[in-house]
N, C-alpha and C positions, 0 to 999 in steps of 0.2 A: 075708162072706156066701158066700163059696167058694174055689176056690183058686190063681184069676187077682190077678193084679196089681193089675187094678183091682177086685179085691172087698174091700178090707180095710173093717175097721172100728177098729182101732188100727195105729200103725205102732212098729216096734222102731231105726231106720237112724236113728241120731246126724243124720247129715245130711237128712234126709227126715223131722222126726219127726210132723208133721203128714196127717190125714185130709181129702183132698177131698169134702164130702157135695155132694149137690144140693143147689141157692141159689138163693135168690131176687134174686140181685145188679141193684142197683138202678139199673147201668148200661145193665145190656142186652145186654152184648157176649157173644160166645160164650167158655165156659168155655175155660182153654187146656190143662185136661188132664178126663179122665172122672172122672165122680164114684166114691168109694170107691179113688183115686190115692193113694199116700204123696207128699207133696210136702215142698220148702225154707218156711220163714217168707215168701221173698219170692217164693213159687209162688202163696201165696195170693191168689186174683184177687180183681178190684176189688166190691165192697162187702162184701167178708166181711175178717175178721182171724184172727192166729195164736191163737188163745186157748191161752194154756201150763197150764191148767189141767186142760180135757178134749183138750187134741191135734188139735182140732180148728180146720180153716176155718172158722171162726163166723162168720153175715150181721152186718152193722153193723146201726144203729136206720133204720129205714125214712127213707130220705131222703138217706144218706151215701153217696157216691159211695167214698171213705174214709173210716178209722175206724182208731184205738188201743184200741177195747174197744166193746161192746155196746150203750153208753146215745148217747144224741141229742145228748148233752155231750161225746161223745168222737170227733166225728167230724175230719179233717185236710183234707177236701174234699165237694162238694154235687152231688147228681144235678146235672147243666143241663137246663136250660131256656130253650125262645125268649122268653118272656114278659121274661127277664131282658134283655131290651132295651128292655124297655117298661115295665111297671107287673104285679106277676106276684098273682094270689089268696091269698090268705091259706094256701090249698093246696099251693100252689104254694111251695119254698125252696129254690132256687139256690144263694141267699149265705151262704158261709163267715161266721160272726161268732162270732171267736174261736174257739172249738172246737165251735158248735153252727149249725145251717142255719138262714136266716131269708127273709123273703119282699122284705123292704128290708131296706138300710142306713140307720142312724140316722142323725140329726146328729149331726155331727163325723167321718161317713164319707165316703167314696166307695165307688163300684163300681169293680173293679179286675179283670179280664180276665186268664187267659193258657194256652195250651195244659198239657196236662199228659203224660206221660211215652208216652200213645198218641197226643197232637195234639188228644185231644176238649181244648175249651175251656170252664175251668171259673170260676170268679166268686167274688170275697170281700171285704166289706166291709175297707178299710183306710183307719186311724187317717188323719185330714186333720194337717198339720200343727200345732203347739200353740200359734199365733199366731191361727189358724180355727177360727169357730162354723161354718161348714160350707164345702165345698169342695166342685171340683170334678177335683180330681186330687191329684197328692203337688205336697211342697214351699211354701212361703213363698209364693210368686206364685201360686195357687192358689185363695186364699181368696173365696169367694161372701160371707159377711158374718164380722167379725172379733170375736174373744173378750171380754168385758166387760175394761174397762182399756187396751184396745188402740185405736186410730184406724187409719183406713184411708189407705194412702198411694198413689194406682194401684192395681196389681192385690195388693199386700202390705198387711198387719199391722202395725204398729211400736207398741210402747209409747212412744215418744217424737217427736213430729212434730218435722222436722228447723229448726234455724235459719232465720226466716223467715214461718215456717206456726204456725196451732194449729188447734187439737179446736175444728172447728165443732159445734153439738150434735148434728147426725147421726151425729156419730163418726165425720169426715171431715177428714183433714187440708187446711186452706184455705190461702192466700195471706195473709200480713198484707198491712192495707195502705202504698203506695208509700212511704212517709216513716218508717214501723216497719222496725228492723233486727230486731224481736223482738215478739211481743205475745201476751196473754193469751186464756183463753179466753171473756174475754167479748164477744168481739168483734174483727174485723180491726182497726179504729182505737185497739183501745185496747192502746199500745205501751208494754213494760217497758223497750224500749231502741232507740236510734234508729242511723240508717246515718253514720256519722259524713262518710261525702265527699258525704252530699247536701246540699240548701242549707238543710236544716232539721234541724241535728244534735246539738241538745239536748232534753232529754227531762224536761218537766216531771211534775211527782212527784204534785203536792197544788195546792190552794189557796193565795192569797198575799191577805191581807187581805180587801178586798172585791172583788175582780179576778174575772172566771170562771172555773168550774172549770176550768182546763186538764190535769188529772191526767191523765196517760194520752199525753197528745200532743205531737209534735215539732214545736218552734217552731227560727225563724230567730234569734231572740235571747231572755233573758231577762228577767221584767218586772223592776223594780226590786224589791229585796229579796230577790232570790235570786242567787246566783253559778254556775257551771259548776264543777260537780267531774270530778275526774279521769276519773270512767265516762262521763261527759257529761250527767249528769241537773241540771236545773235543784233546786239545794236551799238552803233560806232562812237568811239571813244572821245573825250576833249581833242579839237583841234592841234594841241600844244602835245597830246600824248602818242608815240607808238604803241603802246599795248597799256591796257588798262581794267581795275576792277569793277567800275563805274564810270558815269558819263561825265564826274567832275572833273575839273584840273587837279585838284585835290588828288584825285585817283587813278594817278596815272603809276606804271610799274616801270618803263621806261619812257624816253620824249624822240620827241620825232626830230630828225635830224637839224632841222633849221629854228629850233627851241632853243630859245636861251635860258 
């Protein structure tokens, strides 16, 4: 638009090949050269982009602090705002999500803080861990409530509650109870396998005739017609036997009265 420096309206310098216009940058800051400047790709200040197409500083989509190109999908960083400490209007989009501004972060995010290359401090929704339905920072120990499939152990996630515990139905890893070396998830008491040094270290399985049900629970001994196998589970004896060391006919210790 004349014959100063700063009046171009195209630039020719390999290294400069970009036009400074006036902008409406959505920072704020003052521009760091005059409008109608030839500048570098990385001259072009904050809310505008290199567009290699017209050579031109182009503003990003209303809202981007940064931007890779012109649309509200291509922004790399978010005007800030104070609200982004509190709860922001629907007006209002701080938060980086993904490549576009939003006013929250979803579940499965967090808010995620940190200065940026001038010190302003800018905001972006990041991925919670993949153990977390929501969170409230990075990492496994983080988790506010835990992903379908998973129980909660402390401040973690675990698909698999450790030796000891199971999935209360809150989706809470419990304590079995004292006499369980193991137990299901229908309950503390009901134990798939028992502590073998404590003084209740067999582990009945099922019913045994008319007897009560003891499935599930660690006894001090076994009733008649079951024997101790190797894992320590109480399991019942040859048909032909009343009491027995194993499940053969072979190994019965006495027979059951209608044996011949």
């Amino acid at each position: 638009t004349g014959p100063g420096s700063a009046q171009c309206t195209s630039c020719t310098l390999a290294s400069r090949p970009y036009v400074l216009l006036a902008t409406d940058a959505i920072s704020g800051l003052p521009l760091p050269d005059l409008p109608g400047r030839c500048v570098s790709e990385a001259e072009c200040p904050y809310g505008t982009f290199p567009d290699r197409v017209s050579r031109v500083c182009t503003s990003c989509a209303p809202g981007c602090r940064e931007c890779t190109g012109g649309s509200s999908s291509e922004c790399t960083a978010c005007a800030p705002h104070a609200c982004a400490l509190s709860t922001c209007p629907a007006s209002r989009k701080p938060f980086l999500l993904t490549s576009a501004c939003a006013s929250a972060c979803p579940s499965g995010t967090f808010k995620a803080s940190a200065p940026d290359q001038l010190g302003v401090t800018v905001h972006k929704c990041q991925a919670c861990d993949q153990s977390c339905a929501t969170c409230s920072g990075p990492g496994a120990l983080a988790c506010n409530m835990c992903r379908a499939g998973t129980a909660r152990m402390g401040p973690a996630c675990v698909a698999v509650c450790p030796v000891g515990e199971y999935v209360h139905g809150a989706g809470v890893c419990r304590q079995c109870a004292g006499s369980c070396g193991a137990c299901d998830s229908t309950g503390a008491s009901r134990c798939t396998a028992c502590t073998s040094v404590s003084s209740l270290p067999f582990l009945h399985t099922r019913a045994v005739g008319g007897t009560v049900d003891l499935a599930g629970s660690c006894v001090a001994t076994f009733a008649s017609g079951l024997f101790a196998s190797a894992s320590g589970r109480c399991e019942p004896c040859h048909s032909s036997c009343s009491s027995c060391t194993a499940s053969a006919s072979s190994a019965c210790t006495s027979c059951a009265s209608c044996a011949i």
